[in-house]
Backbone as CSV, one residue per row, in Angstrom:
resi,resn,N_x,N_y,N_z,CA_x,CA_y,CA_z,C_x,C_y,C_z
1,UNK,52.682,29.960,-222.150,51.340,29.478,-221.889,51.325,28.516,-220.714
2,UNK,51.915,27.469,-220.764,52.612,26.842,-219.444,53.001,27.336,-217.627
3,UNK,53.886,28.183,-218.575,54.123,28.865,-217.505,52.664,29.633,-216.590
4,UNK,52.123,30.282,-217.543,51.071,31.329,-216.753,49.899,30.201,-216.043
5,UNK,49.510,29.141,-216.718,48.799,28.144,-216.043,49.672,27.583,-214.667
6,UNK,50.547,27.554,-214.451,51.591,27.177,-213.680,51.287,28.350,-212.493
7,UNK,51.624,29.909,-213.283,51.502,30.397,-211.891,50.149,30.861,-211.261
8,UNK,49.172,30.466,-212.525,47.954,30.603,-211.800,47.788,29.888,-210.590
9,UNK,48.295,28.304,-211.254,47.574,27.542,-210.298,48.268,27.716,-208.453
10,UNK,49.608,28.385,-208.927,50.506,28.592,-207.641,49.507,29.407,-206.918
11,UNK,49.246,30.540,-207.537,48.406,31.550,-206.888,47.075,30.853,-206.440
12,UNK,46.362,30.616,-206.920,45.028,30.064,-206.475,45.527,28.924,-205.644
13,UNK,46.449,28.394,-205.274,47.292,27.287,-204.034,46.911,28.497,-202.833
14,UNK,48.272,28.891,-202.955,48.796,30.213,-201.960,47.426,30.643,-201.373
15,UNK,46.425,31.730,-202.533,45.296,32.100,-201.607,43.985,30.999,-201.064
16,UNK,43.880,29.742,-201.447,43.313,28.700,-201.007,43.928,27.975,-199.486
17,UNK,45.094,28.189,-199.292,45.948,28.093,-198.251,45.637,29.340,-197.356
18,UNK,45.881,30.110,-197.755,45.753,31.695,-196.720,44.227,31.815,-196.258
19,UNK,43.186,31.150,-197.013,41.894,31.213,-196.997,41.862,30.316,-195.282
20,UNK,42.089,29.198,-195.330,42.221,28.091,-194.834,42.995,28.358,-193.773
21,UNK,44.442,29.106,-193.648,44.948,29.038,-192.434,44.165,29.911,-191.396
22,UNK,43.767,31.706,-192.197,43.121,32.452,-191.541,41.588,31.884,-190.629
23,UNK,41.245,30.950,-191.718,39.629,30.788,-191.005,39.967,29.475,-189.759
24,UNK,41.133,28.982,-190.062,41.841,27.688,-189.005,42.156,28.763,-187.655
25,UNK,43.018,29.905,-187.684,43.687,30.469,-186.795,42.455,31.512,-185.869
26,UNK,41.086,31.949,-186.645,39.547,32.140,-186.481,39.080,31.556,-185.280
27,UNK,39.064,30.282,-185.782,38.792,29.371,-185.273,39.048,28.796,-183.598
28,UNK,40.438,28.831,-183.804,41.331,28.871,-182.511,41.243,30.113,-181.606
29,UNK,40.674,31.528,-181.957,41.012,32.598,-181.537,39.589,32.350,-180.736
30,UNK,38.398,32.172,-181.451,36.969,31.466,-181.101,36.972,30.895,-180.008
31,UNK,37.111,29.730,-179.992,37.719,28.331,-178.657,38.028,28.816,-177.629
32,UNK,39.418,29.897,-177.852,39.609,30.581,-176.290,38.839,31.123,-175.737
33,UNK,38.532,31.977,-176.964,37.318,32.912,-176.100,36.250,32.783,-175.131
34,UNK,35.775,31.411,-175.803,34.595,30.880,-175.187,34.865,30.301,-174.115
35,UNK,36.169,29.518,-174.195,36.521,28.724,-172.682,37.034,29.927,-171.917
36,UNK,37.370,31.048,-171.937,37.403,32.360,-171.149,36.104,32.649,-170.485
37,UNK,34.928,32.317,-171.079,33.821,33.226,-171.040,33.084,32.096,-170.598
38,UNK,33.695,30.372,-170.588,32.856,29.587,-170.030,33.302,29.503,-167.914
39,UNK,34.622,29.814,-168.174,35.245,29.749,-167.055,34.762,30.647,-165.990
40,UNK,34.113,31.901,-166.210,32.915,33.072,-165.798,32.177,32.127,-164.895
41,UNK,31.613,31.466,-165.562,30.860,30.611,-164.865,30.941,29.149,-164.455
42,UNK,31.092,29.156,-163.424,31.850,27.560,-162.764,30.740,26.881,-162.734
43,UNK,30.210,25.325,-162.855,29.550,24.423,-162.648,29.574,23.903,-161.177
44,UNK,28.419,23.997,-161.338,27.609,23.321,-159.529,28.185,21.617,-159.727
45,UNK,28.348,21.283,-158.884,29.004,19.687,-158.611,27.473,18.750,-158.913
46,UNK,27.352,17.972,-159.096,26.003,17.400,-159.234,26.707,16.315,-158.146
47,UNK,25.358,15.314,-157.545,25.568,14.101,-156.973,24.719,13.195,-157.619
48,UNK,25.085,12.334,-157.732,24.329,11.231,-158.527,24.348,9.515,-157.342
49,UNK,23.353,9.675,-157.444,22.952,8.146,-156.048,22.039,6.879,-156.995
50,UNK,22.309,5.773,-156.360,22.000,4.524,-156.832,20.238,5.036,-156.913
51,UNK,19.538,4.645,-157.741,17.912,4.655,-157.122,17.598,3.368,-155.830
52,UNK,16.905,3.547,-155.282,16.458,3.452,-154.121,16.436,1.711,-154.188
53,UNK,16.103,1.195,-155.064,15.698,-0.170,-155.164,17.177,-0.691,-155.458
54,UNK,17.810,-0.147,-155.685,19.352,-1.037,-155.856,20.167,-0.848,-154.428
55,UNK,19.855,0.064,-154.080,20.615,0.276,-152.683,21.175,-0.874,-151.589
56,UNK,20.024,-1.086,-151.530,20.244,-2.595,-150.137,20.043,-3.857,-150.772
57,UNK,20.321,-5.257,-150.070,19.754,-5.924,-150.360,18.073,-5.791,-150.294
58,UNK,17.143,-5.370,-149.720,15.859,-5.336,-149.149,15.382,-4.466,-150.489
59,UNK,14.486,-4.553,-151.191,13.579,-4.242,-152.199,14.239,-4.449,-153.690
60,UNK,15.351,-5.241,-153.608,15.816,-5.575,-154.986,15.261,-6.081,-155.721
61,UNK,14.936,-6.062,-156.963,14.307,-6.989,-157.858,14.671,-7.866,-158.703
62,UNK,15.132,-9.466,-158.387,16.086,-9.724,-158.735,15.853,-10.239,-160.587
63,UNK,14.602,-10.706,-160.508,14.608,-10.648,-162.011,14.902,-9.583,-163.295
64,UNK,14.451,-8.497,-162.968,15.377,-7.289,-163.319,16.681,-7.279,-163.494
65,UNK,17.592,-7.543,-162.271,18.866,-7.636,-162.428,19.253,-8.451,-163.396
66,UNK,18.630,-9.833,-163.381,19.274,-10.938,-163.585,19.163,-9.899,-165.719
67,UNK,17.536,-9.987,-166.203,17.137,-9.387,-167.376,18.406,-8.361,-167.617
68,UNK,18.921,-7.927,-167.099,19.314,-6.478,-166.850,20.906,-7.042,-167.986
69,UNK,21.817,-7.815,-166.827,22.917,-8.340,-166.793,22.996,-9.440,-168.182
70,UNK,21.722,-10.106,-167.980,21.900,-10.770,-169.749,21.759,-9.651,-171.080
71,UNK,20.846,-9.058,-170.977,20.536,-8.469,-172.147,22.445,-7.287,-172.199
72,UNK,22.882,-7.456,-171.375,24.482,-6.762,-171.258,25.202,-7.760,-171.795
73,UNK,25.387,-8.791,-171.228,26.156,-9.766,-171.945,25.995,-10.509,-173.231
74,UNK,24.544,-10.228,-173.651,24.166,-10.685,-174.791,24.755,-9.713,-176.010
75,UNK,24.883,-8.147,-175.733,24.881,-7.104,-176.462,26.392,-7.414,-176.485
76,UNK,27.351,-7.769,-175.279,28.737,-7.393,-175.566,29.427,-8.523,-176.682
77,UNK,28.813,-10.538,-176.265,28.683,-11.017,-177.257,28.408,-10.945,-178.216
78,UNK,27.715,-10.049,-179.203,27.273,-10.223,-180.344,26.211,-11.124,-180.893
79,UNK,25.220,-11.554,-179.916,24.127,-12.572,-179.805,23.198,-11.812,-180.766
80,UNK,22.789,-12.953,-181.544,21.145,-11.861,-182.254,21.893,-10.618,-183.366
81,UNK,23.290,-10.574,-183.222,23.885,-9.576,-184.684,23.639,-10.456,-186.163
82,UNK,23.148,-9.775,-186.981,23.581,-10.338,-188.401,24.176,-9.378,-189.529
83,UNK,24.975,-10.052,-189.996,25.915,-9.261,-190.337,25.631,-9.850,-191.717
């Protein structure tokens, strides 16, 4: 009686495992595919530029900045957290 509970449970291991590796190894077979099929198509380079008002000194806004740079340092401090 032991025993057969024993090798049930081996068995229901084994195919819970085989379940699991197959849908793992699925999985992986998936991934390539797609990075095969993403590689088809190459991505355009984007450029990304300051907006216009940060550029120069000339149209800066400096209260902005200044707002900008506290509410950053306030967030990295932990100002205003309650825990």
């Amino acid at each position: 009686m032991v025993i057969d509970l024993l090798r049930e449970g081996v068995q229901l291991m084994l195919v819970g495992m085989g379940v699991v590796f197959s849908l793992l190894g699925l999985m992986v077979l998936s991934v390539k595919g797609m990075s095969r099929f993403a590689a088809l198509f190459p991505e355009t380079e984007l450029t990304v530029s300051a907006p216009s008002s940060m550029q120069g000194s000339e149209g800066t806004d400096a209260p902005v900045i200044a707002a900008i740079t506290a509410s950053i340092h306030a967030h990295r401090t932990g100002v205003g957290r309650t825990e």
